[in-house]
C-alpha positions as CSV (number, residue, x, y, z in Angstrom):
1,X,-23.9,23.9,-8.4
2,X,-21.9,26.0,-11.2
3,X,-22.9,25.6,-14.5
4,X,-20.9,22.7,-16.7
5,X,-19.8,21.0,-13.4
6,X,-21.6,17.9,-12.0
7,X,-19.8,18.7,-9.2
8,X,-19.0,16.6,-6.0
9,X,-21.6,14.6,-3.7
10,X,-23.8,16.9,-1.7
11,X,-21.5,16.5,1.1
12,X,-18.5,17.6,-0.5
13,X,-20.0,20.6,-2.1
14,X,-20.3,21.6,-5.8
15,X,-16.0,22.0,-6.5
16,X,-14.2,20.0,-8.7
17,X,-13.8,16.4,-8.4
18,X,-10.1,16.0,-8.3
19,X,-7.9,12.7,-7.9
20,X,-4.5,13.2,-7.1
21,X,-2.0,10.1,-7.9
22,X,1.3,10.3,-6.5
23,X,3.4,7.9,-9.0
24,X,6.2,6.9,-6.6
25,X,7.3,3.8,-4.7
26,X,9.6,6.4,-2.0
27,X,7.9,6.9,0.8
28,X,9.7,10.5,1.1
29,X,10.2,12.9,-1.5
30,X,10.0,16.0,-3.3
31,X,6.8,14.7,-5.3
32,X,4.7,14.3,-1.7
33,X,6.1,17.5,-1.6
34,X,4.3,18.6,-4.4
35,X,1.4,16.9,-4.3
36,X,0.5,17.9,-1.1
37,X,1.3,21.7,-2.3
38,X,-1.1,21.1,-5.3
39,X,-3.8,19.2,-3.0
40,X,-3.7,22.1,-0.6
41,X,-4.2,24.8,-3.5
42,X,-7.3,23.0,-5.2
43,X,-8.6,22.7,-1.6
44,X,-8.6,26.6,-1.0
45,X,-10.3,26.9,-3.6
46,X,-13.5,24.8,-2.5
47,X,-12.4,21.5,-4.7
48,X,-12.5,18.0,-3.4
49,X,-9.4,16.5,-3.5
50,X,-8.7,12.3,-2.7
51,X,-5.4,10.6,-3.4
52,X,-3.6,7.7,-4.3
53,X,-0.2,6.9,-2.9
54,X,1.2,3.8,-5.3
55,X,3.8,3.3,-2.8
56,X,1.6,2.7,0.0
57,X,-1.2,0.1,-2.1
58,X,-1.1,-3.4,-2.4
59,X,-1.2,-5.0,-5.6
60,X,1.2,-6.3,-8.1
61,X,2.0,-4.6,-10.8
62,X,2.8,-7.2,-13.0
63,X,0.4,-7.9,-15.8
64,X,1.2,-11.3,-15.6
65,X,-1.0,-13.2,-19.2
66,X,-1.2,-9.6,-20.7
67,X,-5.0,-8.8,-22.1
68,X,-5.3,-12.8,-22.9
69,X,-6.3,-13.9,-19.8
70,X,-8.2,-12.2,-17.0
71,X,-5.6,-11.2,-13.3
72,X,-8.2,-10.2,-10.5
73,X,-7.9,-7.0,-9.3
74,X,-6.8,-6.6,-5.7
75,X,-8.9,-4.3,-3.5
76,X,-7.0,-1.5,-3.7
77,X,-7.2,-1.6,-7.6
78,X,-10.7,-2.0,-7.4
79,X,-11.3,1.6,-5.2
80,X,-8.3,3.3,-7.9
81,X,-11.2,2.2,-10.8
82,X,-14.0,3.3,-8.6
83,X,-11.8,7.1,-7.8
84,X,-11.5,7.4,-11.5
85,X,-14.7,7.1,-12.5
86,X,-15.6,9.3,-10.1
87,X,-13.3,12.2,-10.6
88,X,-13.3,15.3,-13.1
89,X,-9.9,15.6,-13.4
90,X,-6.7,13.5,-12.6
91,X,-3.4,14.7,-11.4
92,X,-0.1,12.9,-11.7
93,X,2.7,13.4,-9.7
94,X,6.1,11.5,-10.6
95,X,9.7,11.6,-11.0
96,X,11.5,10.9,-14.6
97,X,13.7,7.8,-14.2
98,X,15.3,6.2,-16.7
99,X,13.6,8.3,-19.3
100,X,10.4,6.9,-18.6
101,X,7.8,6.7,-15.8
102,X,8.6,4.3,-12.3
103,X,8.1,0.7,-12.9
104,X,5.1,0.6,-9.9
105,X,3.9,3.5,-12.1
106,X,3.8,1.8,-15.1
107,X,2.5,-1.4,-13.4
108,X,-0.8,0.4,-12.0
109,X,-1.5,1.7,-15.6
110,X,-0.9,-2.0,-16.8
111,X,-3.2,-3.4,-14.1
112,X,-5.9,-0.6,-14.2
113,X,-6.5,0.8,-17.6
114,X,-7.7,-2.5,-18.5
115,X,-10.4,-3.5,-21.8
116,X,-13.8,-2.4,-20.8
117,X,-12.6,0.3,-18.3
118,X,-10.8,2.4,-20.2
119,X,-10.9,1.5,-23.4
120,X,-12.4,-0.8,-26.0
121,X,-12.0,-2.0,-29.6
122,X,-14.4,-2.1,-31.9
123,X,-15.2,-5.1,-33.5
124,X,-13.5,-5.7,-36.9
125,X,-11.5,-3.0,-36.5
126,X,-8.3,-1.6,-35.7
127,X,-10.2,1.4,-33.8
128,X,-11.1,2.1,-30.4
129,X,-13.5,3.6,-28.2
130,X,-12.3,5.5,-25.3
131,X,-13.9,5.0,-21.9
132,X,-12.5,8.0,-20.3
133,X,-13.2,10.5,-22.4
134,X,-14.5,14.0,-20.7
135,X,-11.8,13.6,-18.3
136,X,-8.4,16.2,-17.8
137,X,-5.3,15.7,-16.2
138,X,-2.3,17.7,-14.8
139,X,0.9,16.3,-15.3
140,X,3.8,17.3,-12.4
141,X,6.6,15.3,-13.1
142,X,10.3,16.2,-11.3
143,X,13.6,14.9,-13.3
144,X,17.3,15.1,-12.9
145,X,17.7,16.1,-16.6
146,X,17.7,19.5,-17.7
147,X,14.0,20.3,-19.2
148,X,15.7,21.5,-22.5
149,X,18.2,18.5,-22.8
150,X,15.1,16.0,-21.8
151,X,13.3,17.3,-24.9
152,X,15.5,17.5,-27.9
153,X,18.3,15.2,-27.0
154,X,16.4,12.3,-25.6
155,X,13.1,13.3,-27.4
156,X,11.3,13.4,-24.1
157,X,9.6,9.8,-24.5
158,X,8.1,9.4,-20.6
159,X,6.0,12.3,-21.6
160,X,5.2,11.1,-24.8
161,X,4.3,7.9,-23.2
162,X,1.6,9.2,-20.7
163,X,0.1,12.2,-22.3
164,X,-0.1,10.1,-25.8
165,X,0.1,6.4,-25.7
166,X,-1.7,6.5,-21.8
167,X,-3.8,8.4,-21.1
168,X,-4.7,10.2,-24.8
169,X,-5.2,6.7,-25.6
170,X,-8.4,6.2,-23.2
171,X,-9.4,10.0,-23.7
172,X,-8.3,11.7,-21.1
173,X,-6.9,15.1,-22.1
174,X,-3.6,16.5,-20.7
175,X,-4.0,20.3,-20.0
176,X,-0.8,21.0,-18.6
177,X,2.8,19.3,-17.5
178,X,4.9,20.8,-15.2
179,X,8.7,19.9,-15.6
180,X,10.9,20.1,-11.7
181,X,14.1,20.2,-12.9
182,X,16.7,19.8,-12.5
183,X,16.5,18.5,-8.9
184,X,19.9,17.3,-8.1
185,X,21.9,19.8,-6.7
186,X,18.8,22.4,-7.1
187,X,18.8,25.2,-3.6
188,X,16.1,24.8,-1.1
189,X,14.9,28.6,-2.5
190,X,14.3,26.8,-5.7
191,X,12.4,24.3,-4.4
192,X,10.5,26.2,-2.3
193,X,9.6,28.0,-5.7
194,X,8.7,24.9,-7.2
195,X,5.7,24.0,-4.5
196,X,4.6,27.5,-4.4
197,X,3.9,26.7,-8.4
198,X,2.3,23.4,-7.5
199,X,0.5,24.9,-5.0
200,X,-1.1,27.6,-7.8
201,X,-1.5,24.8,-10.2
202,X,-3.7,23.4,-7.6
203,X,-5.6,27.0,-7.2
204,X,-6.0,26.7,-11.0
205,X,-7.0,23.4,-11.5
């Protein structure tokens, strides 16, 4: 086992412990595209890679009382806590919509990142601690909107939202987001360039 890895299970082998979740409710798209390029990249290079499709769990993705009241998780939550935990590093994939992330997106972080898993509050105080610290995350996110125009006309706030108020928020640190855009109207060359990329973001993970 390298050095400053834990690794996978003996099994698996001693590569990175990767979880890939694909953030929309399509059942066809650019971002499978992408996520399988990226899955196939981190495999070739000896990681272990398990995935989450959002689209094809069962849950609802309504908090429904807020943090007031407890909402049993469904099974499939359950098994998205338990592939957390055990992974090293956490990759997103998801289209822009709206400015902001899907709703089924948003919905599995309101269900997931609950009190106690990912975060807590300390007593008599307006600080936290954050449960998922010593985690990293890749961030591969397709939009219709120009990268440039995203950023300083809209002030790119889905990004802001998961790399800050998400997932900063319960310690997990983003290394790297990689903007597809824009798709519409966008030739098959380019996006045959963009899962060659994923596919070395992947290699590099």
């Amino acid at each position: 086992m390298n050095e400053g890895k834990s690794g996978a299970t003996p099994l698996e082998g001693d590569g990175k412990r990767i979880l890939l979740i694909l953030g929309t409710p399509k059942r066809h798209s650019l971002c499978h595209a992408l996520a399988e390029a990226y899955s196939q990249g981190a495999r070739n290079r000896g990681h272990v890679v398990r995935q989450l499709r959002l689209g094809e769990m069962q849950f609802d993705p309504v908090l429904r009382n807020g943090y007031e009241h407890s909402q049993s998780l469904e099974p499939d939550l359950l098994e998205a806590q338990r592939l957390i935990h055990w992974a090293e590093h956490l990759v997103l994939v998801y289209p822009v919509w709206w400015g902001g992330v899907p709703a089924l997106l948003k919905g599995f972080f309101d269900r997931i990142f609950l009190p106690g898993f990912a975060f807590k509050y300390r007593s008599g105080s307006q600080l936290w601690d954050k449960l998922l610290s010593g985690r990293s995350a890749d961030l591969l996110v397709t939009m219709d909107t120009p990268p440039w125009y995203f950023r300083w006309i809209y002030g790119a706030p889905a990004h802001r939202q998961v790399v800050r108020t998400v997932l900063g928020f319960c310690g997990i640190r983003t290394r790297r987001l990689q903007e597809f855009a824009p798709v519409r109207q966008s030739s098959e060359q380019k996006r045959q360039n963009w899962l060659r990329k994923a596919e070395h973001l992947g290699a590099t993970a």
